[in-house]
DRENDO-1510 file (C-alpha; in Angstrom, 1 decimal, always signed):
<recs>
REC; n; res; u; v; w
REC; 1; UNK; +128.3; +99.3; +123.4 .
REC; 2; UNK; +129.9; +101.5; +126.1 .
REC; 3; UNK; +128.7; +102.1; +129.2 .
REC; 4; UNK; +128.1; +106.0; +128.7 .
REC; 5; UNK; +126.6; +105.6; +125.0 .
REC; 6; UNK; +123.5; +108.3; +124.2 .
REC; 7; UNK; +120.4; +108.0; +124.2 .
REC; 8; UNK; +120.1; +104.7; +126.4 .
REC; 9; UNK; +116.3; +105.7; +127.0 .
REC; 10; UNK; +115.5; +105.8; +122.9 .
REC; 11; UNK; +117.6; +102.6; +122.7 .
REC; 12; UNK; +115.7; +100.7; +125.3 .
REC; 13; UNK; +112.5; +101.4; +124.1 .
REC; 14; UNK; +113.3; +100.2; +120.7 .
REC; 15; UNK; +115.0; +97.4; +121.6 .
REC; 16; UNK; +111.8; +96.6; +124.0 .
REC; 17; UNK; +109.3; +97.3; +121.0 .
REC; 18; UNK; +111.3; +95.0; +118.7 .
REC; 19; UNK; +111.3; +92.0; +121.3 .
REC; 20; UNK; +107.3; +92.6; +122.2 .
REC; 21; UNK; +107.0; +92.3; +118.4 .
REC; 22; UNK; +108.9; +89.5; +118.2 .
REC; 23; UNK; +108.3; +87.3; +120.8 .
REC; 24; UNK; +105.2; +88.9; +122.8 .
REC; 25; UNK; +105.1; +90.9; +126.1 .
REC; 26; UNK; +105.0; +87.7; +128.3 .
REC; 27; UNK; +107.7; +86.1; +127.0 .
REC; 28; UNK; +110.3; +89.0; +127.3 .
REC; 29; UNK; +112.8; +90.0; +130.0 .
REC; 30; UNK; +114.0; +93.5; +131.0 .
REC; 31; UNK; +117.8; +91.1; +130.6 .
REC; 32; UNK; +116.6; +90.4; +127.3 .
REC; 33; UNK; +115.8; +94.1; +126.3 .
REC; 34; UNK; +119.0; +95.6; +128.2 .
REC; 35; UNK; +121.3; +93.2; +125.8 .
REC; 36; UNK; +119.5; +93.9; +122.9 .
REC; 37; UNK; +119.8; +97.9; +123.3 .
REC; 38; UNK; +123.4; +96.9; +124.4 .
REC; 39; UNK; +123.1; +98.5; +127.5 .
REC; 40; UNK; +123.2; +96.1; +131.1 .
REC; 41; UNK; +120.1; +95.1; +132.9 .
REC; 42; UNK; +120.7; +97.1; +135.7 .
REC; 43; UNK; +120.9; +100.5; +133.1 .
REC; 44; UNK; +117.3; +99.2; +132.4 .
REC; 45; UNK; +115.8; +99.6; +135.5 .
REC; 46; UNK; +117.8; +102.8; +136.5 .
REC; 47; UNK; +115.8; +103.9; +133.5 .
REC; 48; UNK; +112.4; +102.1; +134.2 .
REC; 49; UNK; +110.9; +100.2; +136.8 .
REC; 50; UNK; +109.6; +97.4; +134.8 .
REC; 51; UNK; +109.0; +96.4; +131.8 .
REC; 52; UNK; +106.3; +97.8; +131.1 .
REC; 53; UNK; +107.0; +101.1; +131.9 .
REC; 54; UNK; +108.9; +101.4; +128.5 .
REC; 55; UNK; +105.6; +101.5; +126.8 .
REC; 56; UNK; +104.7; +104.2; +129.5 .
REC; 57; UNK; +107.2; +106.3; +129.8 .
REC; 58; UNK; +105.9; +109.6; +128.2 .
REC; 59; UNK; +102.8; +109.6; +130.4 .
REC; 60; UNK; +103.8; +111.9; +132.8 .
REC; 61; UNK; +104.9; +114.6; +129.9 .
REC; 62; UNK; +101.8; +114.1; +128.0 .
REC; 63; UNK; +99.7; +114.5; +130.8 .
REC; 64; UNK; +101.9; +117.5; +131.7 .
REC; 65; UNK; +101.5; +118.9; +128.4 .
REC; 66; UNK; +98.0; +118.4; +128.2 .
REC; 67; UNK; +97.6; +120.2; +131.3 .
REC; 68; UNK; +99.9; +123.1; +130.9 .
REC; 69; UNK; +98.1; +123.4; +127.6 .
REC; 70; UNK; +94.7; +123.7; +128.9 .
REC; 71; UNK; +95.7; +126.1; +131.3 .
REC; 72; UNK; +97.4; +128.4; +129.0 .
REC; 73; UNK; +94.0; +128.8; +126.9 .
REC; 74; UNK; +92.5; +131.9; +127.1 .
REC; 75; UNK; +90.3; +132.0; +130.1 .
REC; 76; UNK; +87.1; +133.1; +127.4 .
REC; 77; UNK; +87.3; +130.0; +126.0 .
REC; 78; UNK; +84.4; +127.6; +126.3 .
REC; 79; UNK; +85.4; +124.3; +128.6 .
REC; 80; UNK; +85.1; +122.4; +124.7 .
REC; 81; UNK; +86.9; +124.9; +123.0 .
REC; 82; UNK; +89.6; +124.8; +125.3 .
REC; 83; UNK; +90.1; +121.4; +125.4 .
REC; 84; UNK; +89.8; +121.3; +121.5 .
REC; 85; UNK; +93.0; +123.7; +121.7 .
REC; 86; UNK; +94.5; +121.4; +123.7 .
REC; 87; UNK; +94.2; +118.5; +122.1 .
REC; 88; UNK; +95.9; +120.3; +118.8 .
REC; 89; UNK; +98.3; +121.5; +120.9 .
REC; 90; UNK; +99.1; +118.0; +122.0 .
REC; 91; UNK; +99.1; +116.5; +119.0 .
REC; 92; UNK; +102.3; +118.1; +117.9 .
REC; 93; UNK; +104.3; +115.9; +120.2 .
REC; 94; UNK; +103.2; +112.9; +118.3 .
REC; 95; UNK; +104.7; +114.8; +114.4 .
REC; 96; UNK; +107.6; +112.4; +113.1 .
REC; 97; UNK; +106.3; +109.6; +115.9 .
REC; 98; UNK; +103.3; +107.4; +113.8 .
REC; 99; UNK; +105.4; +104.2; +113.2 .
REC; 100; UNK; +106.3; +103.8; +116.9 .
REC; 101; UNK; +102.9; +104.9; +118.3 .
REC; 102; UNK; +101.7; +102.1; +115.9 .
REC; 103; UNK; +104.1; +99.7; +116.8 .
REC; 104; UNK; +103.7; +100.1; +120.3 .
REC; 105; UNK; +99.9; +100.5; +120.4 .
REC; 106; UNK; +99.8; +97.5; +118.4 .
REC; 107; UNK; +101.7; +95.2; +121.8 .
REC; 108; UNK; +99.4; +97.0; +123.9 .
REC; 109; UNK; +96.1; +96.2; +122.2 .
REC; 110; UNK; +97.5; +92.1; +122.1 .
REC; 111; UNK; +98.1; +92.1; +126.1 .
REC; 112; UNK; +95.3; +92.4; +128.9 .
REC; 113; UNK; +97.8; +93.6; +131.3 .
REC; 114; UNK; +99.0; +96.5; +128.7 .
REC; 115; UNK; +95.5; +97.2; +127.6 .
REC; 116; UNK; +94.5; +97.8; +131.6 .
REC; 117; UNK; +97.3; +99.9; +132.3 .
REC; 118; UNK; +96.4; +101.8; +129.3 .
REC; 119; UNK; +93.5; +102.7; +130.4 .
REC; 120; UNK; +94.5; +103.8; +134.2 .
REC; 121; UNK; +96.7; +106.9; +132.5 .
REC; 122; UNK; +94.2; +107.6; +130.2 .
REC; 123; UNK; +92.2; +107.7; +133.3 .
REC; 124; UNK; +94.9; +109.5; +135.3 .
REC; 125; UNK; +94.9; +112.0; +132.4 .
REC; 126; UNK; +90.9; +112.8; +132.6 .
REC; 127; UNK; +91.2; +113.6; +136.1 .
REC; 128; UNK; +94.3; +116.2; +135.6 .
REC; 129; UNK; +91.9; +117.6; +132.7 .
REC; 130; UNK; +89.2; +117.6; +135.1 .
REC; 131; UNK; +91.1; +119.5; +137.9 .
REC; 132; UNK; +92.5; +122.0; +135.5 .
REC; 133; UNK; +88.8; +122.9; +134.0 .
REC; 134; UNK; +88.0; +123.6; +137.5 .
REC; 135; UNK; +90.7; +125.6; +138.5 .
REC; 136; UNK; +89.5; +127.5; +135.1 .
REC; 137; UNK; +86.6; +128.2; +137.4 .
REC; 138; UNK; +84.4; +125.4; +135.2 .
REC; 139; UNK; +82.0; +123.9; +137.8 .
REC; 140; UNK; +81.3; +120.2; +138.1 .
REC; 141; UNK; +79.5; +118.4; +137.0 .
REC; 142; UNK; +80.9; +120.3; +133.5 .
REC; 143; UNK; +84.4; +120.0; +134.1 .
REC; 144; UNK; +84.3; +116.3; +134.7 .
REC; 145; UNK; +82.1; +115.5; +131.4 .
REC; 146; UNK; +84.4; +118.0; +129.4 .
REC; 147; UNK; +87.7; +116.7; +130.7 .
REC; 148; UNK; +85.9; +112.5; +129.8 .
REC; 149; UNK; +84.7; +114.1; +126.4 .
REC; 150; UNK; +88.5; +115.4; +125.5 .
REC; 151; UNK; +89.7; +111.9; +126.6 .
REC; 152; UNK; +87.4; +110.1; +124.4 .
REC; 153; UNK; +88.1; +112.0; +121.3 .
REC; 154; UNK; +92.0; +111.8; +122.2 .
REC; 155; UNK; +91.4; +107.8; +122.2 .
REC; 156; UNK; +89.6; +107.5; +119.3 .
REC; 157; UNK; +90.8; +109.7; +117.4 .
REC; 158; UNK; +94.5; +108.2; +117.9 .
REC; 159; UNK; +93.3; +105.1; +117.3 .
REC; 160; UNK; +92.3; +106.0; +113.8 .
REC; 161; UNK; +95.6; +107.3; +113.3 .
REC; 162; UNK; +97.7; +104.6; +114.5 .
REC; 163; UNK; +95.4; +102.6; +112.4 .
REC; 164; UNK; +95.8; +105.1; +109.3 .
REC; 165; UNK; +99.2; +104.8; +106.7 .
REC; 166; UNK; +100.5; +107.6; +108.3 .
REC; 167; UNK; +100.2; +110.3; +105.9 .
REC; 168; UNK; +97.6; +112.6; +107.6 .
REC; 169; UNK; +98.1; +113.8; +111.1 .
REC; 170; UNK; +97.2; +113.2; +114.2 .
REC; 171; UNK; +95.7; +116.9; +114.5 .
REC; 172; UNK; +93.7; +115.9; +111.6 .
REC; 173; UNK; +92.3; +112.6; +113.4 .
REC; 174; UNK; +91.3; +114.5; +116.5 .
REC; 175; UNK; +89.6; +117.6; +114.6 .
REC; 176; UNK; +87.4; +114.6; +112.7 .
REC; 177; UNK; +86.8; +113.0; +116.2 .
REC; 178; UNK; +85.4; +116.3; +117.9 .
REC; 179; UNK; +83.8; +117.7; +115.1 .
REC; 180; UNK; +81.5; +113.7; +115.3 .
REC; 181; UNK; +81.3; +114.6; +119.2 .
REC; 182; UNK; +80.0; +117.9; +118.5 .
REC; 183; UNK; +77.6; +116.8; +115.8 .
REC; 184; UNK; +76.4; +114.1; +118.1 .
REC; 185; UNK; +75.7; +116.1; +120.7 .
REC; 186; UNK; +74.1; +118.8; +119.1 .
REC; 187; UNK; +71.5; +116.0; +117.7 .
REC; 188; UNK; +72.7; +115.8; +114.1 .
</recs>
């Protein structure tokens, strides 16, 4: 392929979830992935620092969309119920996506390394949440709890979905995963 094909990013992560699949995280280069997207290896880390980051690319623009989300609810809305329009907000970005997001949660769940960094952003994400809630004037400790709270439904309600055939959505995953926080909480 040319040096100046498109779409060198989409490429790259494909050719990187291919080769995990293949022949595991450990065993795979950021060479190996740059000739198998067609691209050099030096294309791969103009796009990415390592090779791990092509798992973890979208992290920042989730995180910014979960955050410019929540801050765009109305202001009446209760520290839950914002984060509940958040998270179907959010899951919107993830239509047309359920085959990769399996396929790439799959590598992650088979490798301690990917599993920890997994958690950091998800961690990374709580505290955005957290910071948003309170600059929506929601005190803490309430804004930290809610913010952990929208995390853990986020989590377990996408793993469901990865682990689902696809044919209901996200959205639908995360409504299910509140609505069992809710009745939790509410001693049901």
């Amino acid at each position: 392929m040319g040096r100046w094909e498109p779409n060198a990013r989409g490429r790259l992560e494909q050719a990187a979830l291919d080769l995990y699949r293949e022949h595991g995280f450990e065993q795979t280069t950021a060479a190996q992935i740059a000739e198998r997207a067609g691209l050099t290896e030096r294309t791969f880390f103009r796009h990415y620092p390592d090779k791990r980051e092509v798992l973890f690319a979208g992290a920042h623009e989730l995180e910014q969309a979960f955050v410019d989300s929540l801050a765009e609810t109305p202001a009446a809305a209760a520290p839950i119920d914002a984060i509940a329009s958040t998270l179907e907000t959010v899951a919107a970005f993830f239509l047309e996506r359920h085959e990769f997001a399996r396929q790439r949660q799959a590598v992650i769940v088979a490798n301690a390394e990917l599993r920890e960094r997994e958690l950091v952003k998800l961690a990374s994400l709580s505290a955005a949440l957290a910071a948003t809630l309170r600059r929506r004037g929601v005190q803490d400790p309430a804004a930290s709890i809610t913010a952990e709270a929208g995390i853990a439904v986020f989590k377990v309600g996408f793993e469901r979905w990865v682990g689902s055939s696809g044919e209901r959505t996200l959205a639908d995953f995360l409504r299910e995963s509140l609505d069992e926080l809710k009745a939790l909480t509410a001693g049901r």
